[in-house]
MIPADREN-353207 format. One line per 3 residues: their letters; for each residue y, x, z of N, C-alpha, C. Coordinates in nm, 3 decimals. Layout:
# MIPADREN-353207
A = Y:X:Z:Y:X:Z:Y:X:Z  ...
END
This chain:
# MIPADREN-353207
XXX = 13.289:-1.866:8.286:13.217:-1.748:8.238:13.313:-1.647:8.179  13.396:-1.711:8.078:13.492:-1.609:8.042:13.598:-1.529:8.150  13.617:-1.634:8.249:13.702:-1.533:8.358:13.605:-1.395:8.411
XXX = 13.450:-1.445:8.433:13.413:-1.335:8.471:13.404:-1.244:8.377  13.404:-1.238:8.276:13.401:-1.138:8.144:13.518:-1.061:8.141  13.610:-1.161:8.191:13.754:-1.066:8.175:13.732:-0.977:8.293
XXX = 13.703:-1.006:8.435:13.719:-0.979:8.511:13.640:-0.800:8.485  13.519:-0.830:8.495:13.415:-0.756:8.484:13.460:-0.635:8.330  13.543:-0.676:8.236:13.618:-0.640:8.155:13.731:-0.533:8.204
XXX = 13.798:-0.598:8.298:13.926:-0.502:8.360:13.846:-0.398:8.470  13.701:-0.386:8.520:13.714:-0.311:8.611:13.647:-0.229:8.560  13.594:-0.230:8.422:13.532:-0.104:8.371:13.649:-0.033:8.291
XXX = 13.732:-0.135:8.237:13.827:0.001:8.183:13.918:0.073:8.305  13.961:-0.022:8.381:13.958:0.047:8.538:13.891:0.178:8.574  13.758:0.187:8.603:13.666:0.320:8.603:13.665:0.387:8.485
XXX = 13.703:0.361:8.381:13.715:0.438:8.275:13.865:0.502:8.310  13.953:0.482:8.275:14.068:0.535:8.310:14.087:0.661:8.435  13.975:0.623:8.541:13.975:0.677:8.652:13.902:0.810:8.623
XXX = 13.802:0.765:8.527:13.744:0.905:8.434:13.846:1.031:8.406  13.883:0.902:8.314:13.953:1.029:8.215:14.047:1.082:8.337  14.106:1.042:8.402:14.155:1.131:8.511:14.103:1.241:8.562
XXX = 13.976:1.260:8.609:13.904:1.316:8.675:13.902:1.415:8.595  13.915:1.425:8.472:13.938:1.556:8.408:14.047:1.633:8.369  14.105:1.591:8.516:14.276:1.685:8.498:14.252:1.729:8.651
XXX = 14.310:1.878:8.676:14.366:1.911:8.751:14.489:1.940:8.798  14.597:1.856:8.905:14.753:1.878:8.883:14.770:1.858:8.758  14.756:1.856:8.680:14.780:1.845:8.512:14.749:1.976:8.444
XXX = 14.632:1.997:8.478:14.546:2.115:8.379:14.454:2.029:8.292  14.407:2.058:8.196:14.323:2.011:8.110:14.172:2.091:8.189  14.072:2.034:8.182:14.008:2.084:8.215:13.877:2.142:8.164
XXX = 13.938:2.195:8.047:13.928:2.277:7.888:13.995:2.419:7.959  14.090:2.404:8.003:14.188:2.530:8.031:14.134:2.530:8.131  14.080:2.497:8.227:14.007:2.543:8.371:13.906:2.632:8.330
XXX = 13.786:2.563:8.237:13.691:2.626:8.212:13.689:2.754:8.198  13.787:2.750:8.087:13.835:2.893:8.019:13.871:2.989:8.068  13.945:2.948:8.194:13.975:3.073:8.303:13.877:3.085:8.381
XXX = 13.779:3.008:8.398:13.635:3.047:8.484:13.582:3.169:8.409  13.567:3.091:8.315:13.503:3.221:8.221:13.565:3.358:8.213  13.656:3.341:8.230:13.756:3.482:8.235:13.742:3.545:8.334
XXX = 13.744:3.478:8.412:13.724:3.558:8.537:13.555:3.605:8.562  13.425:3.490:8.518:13.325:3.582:8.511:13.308:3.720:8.426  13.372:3.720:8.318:13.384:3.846:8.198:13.444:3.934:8.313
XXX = 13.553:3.918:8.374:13.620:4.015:8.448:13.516:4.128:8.529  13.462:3.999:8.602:13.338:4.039:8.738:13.243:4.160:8.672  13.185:4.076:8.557:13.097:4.184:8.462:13.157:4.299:8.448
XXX = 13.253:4.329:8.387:13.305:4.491:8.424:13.295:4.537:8.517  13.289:4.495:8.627:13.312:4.551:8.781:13.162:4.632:8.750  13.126:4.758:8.874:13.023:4.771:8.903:12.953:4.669:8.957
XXX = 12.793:4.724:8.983:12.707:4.590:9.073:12.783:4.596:9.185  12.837:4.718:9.284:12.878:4.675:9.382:13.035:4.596:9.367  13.059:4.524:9.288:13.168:4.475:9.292:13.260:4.574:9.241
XXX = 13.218:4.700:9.251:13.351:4.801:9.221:13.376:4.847:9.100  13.493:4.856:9.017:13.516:4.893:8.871:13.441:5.063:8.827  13.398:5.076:8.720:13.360:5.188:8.697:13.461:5.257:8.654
XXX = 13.517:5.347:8.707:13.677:5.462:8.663:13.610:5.580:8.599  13.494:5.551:8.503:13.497:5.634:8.410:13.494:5.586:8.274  13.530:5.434:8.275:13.511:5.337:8.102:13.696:5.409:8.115
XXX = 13.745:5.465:8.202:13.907:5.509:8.138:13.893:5.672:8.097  13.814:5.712:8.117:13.812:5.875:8.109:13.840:5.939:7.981  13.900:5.984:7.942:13.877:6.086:7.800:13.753:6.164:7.796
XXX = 13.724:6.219:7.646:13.626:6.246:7.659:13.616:6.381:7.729  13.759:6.470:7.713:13.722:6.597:7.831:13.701:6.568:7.971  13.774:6.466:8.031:13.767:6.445:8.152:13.597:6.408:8.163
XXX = 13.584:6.307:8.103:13.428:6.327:8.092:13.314:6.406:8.103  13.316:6.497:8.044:13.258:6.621:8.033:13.267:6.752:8.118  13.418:6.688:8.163:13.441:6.786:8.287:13.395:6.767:8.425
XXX = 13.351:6.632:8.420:13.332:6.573:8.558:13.209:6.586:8.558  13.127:6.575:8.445:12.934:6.583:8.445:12.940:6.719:8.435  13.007:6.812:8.386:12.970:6.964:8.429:12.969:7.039:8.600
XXX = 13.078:6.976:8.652:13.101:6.963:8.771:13.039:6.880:8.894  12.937:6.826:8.840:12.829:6.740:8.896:12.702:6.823:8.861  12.714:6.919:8.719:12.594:6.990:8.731:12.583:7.068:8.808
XXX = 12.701:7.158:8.796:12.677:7.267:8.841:12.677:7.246:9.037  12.694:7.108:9.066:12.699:7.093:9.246:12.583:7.047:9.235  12.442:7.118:9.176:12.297:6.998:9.153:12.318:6.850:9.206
XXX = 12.416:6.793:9.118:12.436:6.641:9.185:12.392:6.593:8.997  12.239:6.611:9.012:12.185:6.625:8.868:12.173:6.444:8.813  12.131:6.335:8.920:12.116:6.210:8.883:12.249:6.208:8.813
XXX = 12.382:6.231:8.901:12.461:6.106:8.847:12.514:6.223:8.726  12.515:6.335:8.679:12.564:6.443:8.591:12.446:6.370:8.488  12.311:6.323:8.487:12.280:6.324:8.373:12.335:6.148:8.325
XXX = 12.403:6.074:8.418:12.444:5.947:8.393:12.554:5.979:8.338  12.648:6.073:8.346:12.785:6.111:8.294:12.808:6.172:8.149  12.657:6.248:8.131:12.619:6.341:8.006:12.615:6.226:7.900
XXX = 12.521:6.139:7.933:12.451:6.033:7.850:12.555:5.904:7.856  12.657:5.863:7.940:12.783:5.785:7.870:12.875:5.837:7.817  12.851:6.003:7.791:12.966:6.074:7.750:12.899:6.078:7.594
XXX = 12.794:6.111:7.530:12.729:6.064:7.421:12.747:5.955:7.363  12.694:5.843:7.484:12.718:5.733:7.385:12.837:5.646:7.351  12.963:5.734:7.424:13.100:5.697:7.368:13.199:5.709:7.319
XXX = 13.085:5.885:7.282:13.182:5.971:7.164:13.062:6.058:7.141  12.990:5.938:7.056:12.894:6.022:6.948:12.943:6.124:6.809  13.016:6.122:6.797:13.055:6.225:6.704:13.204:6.316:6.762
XXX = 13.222:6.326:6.877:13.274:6.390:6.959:13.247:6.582:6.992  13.335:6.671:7.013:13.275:6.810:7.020:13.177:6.830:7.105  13.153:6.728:7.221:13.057:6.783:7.342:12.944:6.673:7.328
XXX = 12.930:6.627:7.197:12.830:6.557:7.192:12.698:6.576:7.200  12.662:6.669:7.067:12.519:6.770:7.095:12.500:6.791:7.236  12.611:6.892:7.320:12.603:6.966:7.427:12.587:6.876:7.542
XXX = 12.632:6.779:7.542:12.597:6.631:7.619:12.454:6.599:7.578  12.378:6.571:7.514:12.224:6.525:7.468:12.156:6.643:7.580  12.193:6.733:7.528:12.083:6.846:7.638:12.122:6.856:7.750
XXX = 12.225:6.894:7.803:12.265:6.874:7.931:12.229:6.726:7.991  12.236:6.611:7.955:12.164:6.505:8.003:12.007:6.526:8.053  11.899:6.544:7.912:11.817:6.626:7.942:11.763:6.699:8.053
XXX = 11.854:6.800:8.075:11.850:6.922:8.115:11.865:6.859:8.307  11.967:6.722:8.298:11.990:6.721:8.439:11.842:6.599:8.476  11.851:6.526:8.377:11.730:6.402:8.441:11.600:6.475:8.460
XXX = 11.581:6.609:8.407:11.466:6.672:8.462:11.457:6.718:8.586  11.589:6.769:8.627:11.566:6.842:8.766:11.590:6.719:8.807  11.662:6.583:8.818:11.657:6.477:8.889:11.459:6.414:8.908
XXX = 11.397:6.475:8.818:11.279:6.448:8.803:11.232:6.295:8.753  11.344:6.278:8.659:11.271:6.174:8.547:11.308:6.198:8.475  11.136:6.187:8.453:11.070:6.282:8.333:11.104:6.238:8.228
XXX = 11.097:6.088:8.222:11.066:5.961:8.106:11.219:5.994:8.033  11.349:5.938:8.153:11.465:5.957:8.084:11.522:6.120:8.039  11.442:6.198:8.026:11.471:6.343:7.994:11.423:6.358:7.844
XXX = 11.308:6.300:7.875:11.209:6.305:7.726:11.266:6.253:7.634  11.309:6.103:7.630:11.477:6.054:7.568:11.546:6.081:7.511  11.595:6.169:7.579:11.718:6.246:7.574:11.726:6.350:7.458
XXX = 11.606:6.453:7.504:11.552:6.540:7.422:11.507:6.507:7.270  11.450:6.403:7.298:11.355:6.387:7.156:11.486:6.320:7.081  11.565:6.235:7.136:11.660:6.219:7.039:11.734:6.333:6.971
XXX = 11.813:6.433:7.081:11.858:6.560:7.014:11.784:6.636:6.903  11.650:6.626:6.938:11.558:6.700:6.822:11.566:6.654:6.693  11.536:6.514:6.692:11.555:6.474:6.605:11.676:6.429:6.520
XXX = 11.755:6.476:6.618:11.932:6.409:6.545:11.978:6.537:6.470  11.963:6.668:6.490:12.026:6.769:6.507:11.881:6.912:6.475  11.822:6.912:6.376:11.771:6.965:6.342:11.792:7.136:6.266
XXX = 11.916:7.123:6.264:12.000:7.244:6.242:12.085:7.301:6.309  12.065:7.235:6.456:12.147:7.276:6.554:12.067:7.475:6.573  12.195:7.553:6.644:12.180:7.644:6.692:12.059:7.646:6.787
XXX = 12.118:7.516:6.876:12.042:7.522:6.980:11.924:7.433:6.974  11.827:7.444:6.883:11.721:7.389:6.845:11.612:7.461:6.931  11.632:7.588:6.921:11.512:7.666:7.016:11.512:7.617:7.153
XXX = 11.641:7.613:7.199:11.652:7.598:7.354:11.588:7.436:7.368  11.616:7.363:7.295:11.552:7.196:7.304:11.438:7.192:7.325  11.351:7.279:7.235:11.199:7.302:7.210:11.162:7.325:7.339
XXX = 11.215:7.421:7.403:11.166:7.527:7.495:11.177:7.411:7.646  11.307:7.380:7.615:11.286:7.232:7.736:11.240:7.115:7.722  11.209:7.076:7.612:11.091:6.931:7.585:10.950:7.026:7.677
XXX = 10.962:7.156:7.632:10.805:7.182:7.673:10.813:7.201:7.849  10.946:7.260:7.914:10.940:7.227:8.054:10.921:7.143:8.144  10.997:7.023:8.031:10.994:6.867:8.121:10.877:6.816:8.056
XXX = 10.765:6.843:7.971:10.644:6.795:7.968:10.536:6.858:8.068  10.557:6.965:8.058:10.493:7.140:8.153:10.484:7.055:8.276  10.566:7.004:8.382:10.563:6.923:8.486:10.461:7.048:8.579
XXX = 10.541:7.149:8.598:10.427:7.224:8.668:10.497:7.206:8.837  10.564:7.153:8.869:10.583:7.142:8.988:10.538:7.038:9.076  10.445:7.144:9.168:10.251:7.067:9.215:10.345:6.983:9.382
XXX = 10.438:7.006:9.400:10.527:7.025:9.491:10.440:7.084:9.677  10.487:7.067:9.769:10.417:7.171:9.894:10.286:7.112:9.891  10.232:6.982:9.885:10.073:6.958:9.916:10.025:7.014:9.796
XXX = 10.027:7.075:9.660:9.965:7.059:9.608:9.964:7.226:9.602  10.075:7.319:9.674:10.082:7.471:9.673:9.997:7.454:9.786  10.006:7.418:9.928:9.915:7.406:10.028:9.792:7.378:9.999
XXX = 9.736:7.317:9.935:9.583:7.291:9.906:9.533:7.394:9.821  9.640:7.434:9.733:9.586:7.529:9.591:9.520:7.500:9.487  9.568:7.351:9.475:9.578:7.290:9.329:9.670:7.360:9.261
XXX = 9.549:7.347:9.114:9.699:7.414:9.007:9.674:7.316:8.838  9.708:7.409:8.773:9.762:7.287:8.643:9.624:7.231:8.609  9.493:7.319:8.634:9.371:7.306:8.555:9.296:7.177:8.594
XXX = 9.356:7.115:8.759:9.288:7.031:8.823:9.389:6.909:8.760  9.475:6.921:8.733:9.584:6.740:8.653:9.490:6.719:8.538  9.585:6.597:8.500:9.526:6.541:8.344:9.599:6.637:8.277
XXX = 9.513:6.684:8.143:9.545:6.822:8.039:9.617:6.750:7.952  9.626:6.641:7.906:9.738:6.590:7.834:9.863:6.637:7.801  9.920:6.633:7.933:10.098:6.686:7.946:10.073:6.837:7.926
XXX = 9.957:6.897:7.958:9.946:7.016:7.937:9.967:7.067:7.802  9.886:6.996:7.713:9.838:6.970:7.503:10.002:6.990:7.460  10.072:6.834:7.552:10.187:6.890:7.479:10.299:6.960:7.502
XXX = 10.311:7.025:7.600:10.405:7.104:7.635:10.338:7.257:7.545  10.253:7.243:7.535:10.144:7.383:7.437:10.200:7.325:7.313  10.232:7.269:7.270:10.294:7.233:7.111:10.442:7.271:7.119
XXX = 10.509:7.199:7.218:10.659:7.233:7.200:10.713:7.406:7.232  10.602:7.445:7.280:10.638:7.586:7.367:10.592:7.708:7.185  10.483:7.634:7.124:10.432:7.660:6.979:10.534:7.692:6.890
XXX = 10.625:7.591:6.884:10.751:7.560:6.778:10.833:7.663:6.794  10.845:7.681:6.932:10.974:7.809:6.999:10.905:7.946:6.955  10.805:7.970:6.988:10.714:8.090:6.986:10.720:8.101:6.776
XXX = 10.676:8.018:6.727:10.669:8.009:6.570:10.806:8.017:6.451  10.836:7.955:6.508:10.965:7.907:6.421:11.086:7.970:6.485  11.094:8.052:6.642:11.217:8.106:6.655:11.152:8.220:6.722
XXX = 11.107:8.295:6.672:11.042:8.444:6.734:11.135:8.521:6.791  11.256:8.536:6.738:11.370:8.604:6.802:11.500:8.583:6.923  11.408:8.413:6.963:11.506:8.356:7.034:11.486:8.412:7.194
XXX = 11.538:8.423:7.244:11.519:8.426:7.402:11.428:8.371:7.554  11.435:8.258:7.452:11.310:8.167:7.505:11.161:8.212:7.470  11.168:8.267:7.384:11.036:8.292:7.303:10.911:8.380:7.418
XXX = 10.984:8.446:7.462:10.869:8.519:7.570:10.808:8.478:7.680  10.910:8.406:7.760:10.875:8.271:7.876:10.776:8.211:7.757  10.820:8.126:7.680:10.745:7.985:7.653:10.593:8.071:7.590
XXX = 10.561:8.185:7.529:10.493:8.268:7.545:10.386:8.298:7.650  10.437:8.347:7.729:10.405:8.354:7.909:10.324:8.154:7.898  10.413:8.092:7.917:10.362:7.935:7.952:10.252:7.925:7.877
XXX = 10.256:7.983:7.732:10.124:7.927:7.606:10.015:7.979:7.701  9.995:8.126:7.756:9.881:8.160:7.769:9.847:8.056:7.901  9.944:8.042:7.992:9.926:8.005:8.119:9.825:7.873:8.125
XXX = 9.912:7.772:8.009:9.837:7.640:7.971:9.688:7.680:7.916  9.692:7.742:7.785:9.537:7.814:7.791:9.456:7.827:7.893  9.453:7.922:7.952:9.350:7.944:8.097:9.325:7.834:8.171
XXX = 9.444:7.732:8.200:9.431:7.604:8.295:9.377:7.533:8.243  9.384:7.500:8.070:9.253:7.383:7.986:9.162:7.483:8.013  9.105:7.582:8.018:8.992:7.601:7.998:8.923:7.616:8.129
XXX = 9.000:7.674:8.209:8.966:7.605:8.381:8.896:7.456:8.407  8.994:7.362:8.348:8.964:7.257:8.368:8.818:7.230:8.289  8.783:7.266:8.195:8.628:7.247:8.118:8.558:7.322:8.173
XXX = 8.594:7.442:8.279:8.517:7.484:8.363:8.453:7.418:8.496  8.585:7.374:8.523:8.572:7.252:8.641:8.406:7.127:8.603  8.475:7.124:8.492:8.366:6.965:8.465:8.250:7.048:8.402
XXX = 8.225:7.155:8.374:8.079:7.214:8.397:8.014:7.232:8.466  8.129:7.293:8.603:8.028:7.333:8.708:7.943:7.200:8.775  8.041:7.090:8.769:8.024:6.985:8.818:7.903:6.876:8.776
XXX = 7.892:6.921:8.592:7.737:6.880:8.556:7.634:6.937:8.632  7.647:7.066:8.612:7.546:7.110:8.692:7.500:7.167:8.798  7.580:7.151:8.862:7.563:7.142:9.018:7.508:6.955:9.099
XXX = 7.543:6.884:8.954:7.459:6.755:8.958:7.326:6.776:8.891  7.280:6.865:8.876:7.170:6.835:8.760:7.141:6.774:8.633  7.261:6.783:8.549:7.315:6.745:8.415:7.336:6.901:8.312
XXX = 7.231:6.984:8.301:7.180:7.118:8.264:7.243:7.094:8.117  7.207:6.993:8.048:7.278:7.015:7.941:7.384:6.983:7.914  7.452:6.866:7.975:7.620:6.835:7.956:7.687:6.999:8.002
XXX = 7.627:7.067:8.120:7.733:7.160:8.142:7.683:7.236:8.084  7.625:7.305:7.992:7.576:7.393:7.851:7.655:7.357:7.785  7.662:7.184:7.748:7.767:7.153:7.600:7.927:7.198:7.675
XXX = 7.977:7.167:7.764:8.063:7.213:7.830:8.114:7.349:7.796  8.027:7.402:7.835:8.055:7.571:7.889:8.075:7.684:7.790  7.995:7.580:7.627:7.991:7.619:7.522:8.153:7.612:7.447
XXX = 8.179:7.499:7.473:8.317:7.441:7.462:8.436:7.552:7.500  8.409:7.598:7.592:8.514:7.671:7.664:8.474:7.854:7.576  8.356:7.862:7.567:8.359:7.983:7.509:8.433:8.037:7.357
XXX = 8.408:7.870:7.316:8.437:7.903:7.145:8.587:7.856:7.162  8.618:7.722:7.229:8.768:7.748:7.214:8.850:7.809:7.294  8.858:7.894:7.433:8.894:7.957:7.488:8.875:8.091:7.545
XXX = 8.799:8.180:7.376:8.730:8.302:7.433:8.835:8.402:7.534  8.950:8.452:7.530:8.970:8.509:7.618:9.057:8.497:7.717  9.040:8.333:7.757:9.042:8.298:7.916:8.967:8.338:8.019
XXX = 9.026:8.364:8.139:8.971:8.431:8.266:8.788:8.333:8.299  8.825:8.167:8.237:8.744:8.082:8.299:8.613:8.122:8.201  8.604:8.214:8.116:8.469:8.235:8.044:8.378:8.285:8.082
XXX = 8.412:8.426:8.204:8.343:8.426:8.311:8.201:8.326:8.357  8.300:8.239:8.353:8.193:8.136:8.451:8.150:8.042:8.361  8.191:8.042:8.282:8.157:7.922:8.144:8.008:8.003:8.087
XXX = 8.011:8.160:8.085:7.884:8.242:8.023:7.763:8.233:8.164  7.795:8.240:8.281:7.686:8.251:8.392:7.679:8.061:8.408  7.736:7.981:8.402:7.720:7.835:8.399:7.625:7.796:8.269
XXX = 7.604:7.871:8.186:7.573:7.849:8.030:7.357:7.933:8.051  7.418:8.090:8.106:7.279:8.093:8.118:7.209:8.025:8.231  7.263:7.985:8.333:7.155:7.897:8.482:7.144:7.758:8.390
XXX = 7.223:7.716:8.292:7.176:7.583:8.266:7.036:7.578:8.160  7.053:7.693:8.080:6.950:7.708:8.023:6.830:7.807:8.091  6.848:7.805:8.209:6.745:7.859:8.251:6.713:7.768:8.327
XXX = 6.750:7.670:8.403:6.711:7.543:8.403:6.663:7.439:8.345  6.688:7.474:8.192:6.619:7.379:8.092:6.507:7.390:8.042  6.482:7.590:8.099:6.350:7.623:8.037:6.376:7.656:7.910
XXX = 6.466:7.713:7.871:6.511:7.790:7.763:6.532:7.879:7.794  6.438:8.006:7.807:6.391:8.134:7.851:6.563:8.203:7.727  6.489:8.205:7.604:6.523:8.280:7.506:6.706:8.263:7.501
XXX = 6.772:8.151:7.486:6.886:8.050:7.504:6.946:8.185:7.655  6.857:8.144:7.761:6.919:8.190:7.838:6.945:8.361:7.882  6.837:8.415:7.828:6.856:8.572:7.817:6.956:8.628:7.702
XXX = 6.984:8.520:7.630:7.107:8.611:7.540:7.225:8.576:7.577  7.274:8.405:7.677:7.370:8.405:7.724:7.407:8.543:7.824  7.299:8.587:7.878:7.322:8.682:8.056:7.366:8.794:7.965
XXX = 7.319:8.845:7.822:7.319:8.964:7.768:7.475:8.961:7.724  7.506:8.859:7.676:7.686:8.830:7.641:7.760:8.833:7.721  7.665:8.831:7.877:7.812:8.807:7.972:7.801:8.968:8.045
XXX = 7.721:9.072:8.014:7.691:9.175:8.082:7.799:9.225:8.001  7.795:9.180:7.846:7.871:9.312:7.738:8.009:9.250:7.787  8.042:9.130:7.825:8.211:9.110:7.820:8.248:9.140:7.950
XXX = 8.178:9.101:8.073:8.161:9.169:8.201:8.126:9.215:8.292  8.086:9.351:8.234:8.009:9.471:8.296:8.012:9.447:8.439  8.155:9.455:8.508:8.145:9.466:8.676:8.153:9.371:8.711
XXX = 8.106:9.248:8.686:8.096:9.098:8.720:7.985:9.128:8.813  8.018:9.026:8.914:7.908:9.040:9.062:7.833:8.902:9.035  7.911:8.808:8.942:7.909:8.642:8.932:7.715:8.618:8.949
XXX = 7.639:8.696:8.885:7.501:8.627:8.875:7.469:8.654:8.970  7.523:8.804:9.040:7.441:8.802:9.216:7.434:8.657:9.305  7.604:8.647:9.296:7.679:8.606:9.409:7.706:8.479:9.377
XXX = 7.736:8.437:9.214:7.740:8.294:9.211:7.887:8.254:9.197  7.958:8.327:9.213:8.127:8.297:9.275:8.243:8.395:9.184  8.361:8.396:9.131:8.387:8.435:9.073:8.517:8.554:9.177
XXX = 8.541:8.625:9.134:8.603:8.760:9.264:8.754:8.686:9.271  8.797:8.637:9.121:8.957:8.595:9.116:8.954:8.507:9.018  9.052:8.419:9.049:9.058:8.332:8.975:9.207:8.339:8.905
XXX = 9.235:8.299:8.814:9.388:8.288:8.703:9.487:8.262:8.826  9.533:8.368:8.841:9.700:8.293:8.898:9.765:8.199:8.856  9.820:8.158:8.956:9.910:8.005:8.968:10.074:8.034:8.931
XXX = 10.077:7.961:8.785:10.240:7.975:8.739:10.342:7.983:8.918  10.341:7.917:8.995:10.401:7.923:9.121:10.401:8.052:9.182  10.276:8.117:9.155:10.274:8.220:9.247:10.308:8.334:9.160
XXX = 10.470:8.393:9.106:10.514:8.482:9.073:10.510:8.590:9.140  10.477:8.628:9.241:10.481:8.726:9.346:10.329:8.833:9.281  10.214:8.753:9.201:10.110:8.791:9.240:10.107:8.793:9.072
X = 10.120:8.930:9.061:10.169:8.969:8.908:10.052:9.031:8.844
END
């Protein structure tokens, strides 16, 4: 028994020995193997995804700035607002830092994301509240919210802002507010001006929209509460027109004689040469921010 003990004894320290071998290479430890695995994955990670190094983690920060200006100005706006925004975040207290936040901005909008523009912006606003260029920020938070570009199906059909969700509309009407309020003398101020009224008419279009639409369903009083809506908060939008002749047929549909002869009398005094109660139809409707031609 004891021979087999020995036996059975020598062939495990046997395989043991053969172990500890197995953890050498040529005579590397294979501690020091690891370690250069790892090194070499850290390496890989720098690389771009395509395998290729990014040759702008060497750039200075002018070269930087020179290369995303030169990407703006060739509308090569994606990768200029990728150049703006690593040029920020690697010389945040750098001279072209501010001027990097908006120009980032400024390019992920015409790249048409929206999301990474908004970003961009709202950080500058809020970082830099005494910047010069505070008006100009305002004035472009409210462009890249504005989103007025319906693109060809939506100029071809003759959709305009009043038919989207009014949301983006609300707030681009706030940021365009700030410019108009707080920088009256700025340059921007008359455009974003121009835009306030433009957004106006298109919300109140749009509450025109969903009036006519009560009652042309036979919902006489939703498009009364409607139409009422549009009068008191949008008295001198183009869409009141039709908000005052939508207001008296609903109450003359309701059988509110009295209701409805003083709406027709309000819409005679605001528009005398209105054909609308003959004809039903309105002669013109608010021009379309797009259609600059038609002044």
């Amino acid at each position: 028994m004891s021979d087999v003990i020995s036996d059975a004894s020598l062939r495990l320290a046997g395989n043991s020995s053969s172990q500890k071998k197995s953890f050498h290479l040529y005579g590397t430890p294979f501690a020091l193997l690891l370690a250069l695995m790892l090194a070499l994955i850290l390496l890989g990670g720098c690389a771009g995804s395509d395998g290729s190094k990014d040759d702008t983690d060497i750039w200075s920060e002018a070269k930087l700035y020179s290369e995303a200006t030169d990407k703006l100005n060739d509308a090569d706006f994606a990768k200029c607002g990728k150049y703006f925004e690593k040029l920020e975040a690697r010389f945040p207290f750098g001279p072209y830092s501010q001027q990097a936040q908006i120009n980032a901005a400024y390019c992920y909008w015409k790249a048409q994301e929206q999301t990474q523009a908004l970003v961009a912006i709202d950080r500058f606003i809020k970082l830099h509240q005494g910047s010069p260029s505070l008006d100009y920020a305002y004035y472009l938070k409210g462009l890249i919210t504005f989103n007025d570009d319906l693109g060809w199906l939506g100029k071809f059909t003759g959709q305009d802002l009043s038919e989207r969700d009014p949301k983006a509309a609300k707030e681009a009407f706030e940021s365009f507010k700030v410019v108009v309020e707080r920088f009256p003398n700025s340059k921007y101020a008359p455009d974003a001006l121009d835009r306030m009224r433009y957004i106006v008419n298109s919300l109140a279009e749009a509450d025109v929209i969903v009036a006519r639409f009560y009652y042309q369903r036979g919902a006489y009083l939703a498009a009364a509460n409607r139409a009422q809506l549009v009068i008191r908060d949008y008295d001198r939008a183009p869409a009141v027109e039709e908000a005052l002749y939508i207001l008296t047929k609903s109450y003359e549909k309701l059988g509110m004689v009295d209701l409805s002869n003083d709406a027709a009398r309000v819409f005679k005094l605001n528009f005398p040469d209105s054909q609308m109660m003959i004809t039903g139809q309105r002669v013109q409707k608010e021009r379309r921010w797009w259609q600059f031609w038609n002044k």
